[in-house]
C-alpha positions as CSV (number, residue, x, y, z in Angstrom):
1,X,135.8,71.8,71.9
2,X,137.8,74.3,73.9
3,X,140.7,73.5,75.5
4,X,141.7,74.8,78.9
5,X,145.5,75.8,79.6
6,X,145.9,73.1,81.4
7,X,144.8,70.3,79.1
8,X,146.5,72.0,76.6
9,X,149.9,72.1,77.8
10,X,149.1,68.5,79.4
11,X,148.5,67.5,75.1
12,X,151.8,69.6,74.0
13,X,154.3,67.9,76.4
14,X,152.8,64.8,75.6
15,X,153.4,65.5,71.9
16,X,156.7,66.8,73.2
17,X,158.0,64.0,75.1
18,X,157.2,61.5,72.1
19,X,159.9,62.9,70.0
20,X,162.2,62.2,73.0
21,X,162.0,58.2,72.9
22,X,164.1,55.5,71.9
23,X,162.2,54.7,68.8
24,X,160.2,56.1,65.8
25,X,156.6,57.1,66.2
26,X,154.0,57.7,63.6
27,X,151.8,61.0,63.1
28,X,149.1,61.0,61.1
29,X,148.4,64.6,59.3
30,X,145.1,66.8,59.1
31,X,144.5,67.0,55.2
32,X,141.1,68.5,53.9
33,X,139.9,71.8,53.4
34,X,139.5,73.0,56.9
35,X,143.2,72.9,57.6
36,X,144.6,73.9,54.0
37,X,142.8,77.1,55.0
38,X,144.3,76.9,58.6
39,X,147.7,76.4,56.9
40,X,147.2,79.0,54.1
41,X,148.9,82.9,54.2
42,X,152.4,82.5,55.6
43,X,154.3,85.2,55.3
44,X,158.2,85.6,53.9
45,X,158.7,88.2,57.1
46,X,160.3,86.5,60.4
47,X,158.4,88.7,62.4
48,X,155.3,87.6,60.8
49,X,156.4,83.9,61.1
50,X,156.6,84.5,64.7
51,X,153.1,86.1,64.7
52,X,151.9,82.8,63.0
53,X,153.5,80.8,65.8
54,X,151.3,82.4,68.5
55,X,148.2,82.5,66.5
56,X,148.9,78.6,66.4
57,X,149.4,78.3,69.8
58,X,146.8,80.3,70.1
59,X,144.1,78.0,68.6
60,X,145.2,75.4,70.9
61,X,148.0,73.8,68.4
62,X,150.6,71.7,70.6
63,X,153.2,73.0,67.2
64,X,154.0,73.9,63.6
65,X,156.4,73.8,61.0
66,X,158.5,76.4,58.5
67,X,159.3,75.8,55.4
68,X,162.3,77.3,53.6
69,X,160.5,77.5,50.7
70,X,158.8,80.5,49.3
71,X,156.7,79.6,46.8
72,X,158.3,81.4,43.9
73,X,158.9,79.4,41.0
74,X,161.9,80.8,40.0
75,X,163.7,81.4,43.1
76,X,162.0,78.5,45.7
77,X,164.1,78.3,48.3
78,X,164.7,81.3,50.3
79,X,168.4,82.5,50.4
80,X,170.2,80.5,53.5
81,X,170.3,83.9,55.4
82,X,166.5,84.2,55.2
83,X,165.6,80.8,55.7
84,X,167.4,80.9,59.5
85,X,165.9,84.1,60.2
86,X,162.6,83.0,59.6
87,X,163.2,79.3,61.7
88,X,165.0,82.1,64.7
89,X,162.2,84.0,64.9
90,X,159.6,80.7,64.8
91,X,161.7,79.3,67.6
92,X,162.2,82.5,69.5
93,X,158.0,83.2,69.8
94,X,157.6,79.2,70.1
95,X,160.0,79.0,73.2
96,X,158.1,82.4,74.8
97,X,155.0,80.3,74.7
98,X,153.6,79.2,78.3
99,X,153.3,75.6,76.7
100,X,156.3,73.6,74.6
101,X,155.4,74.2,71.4
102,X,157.1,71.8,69.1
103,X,158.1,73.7,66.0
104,X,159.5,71.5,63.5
105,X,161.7,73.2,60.6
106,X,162.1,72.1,57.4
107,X,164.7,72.2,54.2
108,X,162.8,71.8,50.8
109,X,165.5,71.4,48.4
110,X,164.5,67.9,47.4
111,X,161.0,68.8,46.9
112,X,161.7,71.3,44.8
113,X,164.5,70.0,41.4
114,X,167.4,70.5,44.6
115,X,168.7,67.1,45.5
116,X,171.5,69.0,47.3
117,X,171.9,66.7,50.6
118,X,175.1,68.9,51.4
119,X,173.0,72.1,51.5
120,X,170.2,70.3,53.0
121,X,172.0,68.8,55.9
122,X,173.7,72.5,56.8
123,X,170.3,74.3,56.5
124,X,169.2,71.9,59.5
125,X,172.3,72.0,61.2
126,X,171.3,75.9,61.5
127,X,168.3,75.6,61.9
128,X,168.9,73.3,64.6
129,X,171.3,76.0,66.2
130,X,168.4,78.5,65.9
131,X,166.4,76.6,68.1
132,X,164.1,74.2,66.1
133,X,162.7,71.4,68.1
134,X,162.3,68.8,65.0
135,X,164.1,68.4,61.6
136,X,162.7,67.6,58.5
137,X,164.1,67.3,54.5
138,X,160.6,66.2,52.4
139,X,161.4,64.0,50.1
140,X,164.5,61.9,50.9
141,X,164.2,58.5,49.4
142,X,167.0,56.4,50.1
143,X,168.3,54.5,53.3
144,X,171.6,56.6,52.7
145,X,170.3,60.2,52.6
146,X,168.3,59.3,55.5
147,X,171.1,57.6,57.7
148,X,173.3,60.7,56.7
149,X,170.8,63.7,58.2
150,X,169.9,62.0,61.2
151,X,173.8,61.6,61.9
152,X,174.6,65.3,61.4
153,X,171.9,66.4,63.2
154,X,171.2,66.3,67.5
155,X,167.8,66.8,67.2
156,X,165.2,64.8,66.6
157,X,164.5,64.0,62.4
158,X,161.2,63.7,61.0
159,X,160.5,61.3,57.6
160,X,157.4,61.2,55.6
161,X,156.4,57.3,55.0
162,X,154.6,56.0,52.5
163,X,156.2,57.4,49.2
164,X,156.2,54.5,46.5
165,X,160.1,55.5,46.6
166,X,160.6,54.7,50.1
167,X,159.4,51.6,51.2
168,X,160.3,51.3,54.7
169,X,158.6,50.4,58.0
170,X,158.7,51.8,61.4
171,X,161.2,49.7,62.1
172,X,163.4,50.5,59.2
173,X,163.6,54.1,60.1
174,X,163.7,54.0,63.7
175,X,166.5,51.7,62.8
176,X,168.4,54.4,60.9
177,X,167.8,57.0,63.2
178,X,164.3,58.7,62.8
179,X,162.6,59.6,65.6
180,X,159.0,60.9,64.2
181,X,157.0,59.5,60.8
182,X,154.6,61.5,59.3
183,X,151.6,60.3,56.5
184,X,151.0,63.4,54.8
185,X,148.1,63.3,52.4
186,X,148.7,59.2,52.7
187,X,145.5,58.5,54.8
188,X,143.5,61.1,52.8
189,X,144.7,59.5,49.2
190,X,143.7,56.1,50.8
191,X,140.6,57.4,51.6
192,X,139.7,58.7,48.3
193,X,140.6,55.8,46.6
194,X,138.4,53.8,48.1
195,X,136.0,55.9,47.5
196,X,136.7,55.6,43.4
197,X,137.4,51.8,43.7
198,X,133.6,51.7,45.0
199,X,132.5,54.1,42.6
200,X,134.0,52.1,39.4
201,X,132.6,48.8,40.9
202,X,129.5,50.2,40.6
203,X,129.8,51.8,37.4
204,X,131.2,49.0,35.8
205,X,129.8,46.1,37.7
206,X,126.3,47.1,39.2
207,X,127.4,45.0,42.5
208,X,128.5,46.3,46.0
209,X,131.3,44.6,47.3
210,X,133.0,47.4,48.1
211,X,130.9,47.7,51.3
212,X,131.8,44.9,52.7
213,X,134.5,45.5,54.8
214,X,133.1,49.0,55.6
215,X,132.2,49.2,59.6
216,X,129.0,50.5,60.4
217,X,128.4,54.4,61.7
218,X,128.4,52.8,65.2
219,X,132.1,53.2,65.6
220,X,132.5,55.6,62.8
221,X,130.5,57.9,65.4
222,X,132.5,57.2,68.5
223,X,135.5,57.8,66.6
224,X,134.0,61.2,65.7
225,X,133.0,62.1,68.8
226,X,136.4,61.6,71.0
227,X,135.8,58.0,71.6
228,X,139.0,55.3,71.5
């Protein structure tokens, strides 16, 4: 499907203005082989981040995210310095855009052996400054950590759910002060592991009772093809 401009900047200020309410809100997250290789090749450069920015915007994406990791093993965060340029040059070619781009920017250092919340909380306090939209620390895990970003930050914070170390709701986290949820691989692990709890039973049991809850390709199909 093609969008027009219009419908397309009609889908990104919806996208934007959910960020804006009073309470949490729940995104689910593309996670298969089509968009790994959507999300695949970023560059270190900020003027090739930017360039990654339009090409999103480009495909009809309502926004992004940049990381402040690097992907080197021995170094994987990228020097504060670099790590601002790269969000300043994201925000600068997201805020040129004739649509608002949400660009959400993200500090890695609990992903990554870093538990540093000081260091975390002043990378999104720049990045913040530089012009990012949303905020996000992967891999906080306590009520604390999460109460403490989204107090030191203006904008709004985004928390994955669904971690067997953070066991909160949607209210919980609205309640402390997050504005967006996001599932990651959740629905796509949830998937698969139905698909090997069915797979076992058969193995193991010869029966089918797996499929019992399953709905038909009716919906399946209208689901597929736009329907609600």
């Amino acid at each position: 499907m093609t969008l027009t401009p219009e419908e397309q900047h009609r889908r990104a200020t919806a996208f934007a203005e959910l960020h804006q309410g009073s309470e949490a809100f729940v995104i689910p997250n593309p996670w298969d082989v089509g968009s790994a290789r959507i999300l695949a090749g970023f560059s270190a450069r900020p003027e090739d981040v930017a360039e990654t920015i339009r090409l999103a915007a480009a495909t009809g994406l309502a926004g992004g995210s940049i990381e402040d990791a690097g992907g080197d093993a021995d170094a994987p965060i990228y020097a504060f310095e670099a790590a601002v340029e790269r969000v300043t040059a994201a925000a600068e070619a997201a805020h040129a855009l004739p649509i608002p781009f949400t660009l959400t920017a993200r500090a890695e250092n609990f992903l990554h052996g870093r538990p540093d919340l000081k260091d975390t909380i002043r990378r999104l306090q720049a990045f913040e400054a530089a012009g990012a939209d949303v905020l996000y620390a992967p891999g906080l895990t306590t009520e604390d950590e999460i109460r403490a970003v989204c107090s030191e930050v203006g904008r709004p914070v985004n928390v994955l759910a669904g971690s067997p170390a953070l066991r909160a709701s949607v209210q919980d986290l609205s309640a402390w002060g997050v504005r967006r949820i996001s599932l990651g691989g959740g629905l796509a692990r949830t998937a698969i592991n139905a698909l090997i709890t069915g797979a076992t039973e058969i193995r193991d049991r010869g029966t089918f009772e797996y499929g019992r809850e399953v709905p038909g390709f009716g919906p399946i199909n209208e689901l597929m093809a736009g329907g609600r």
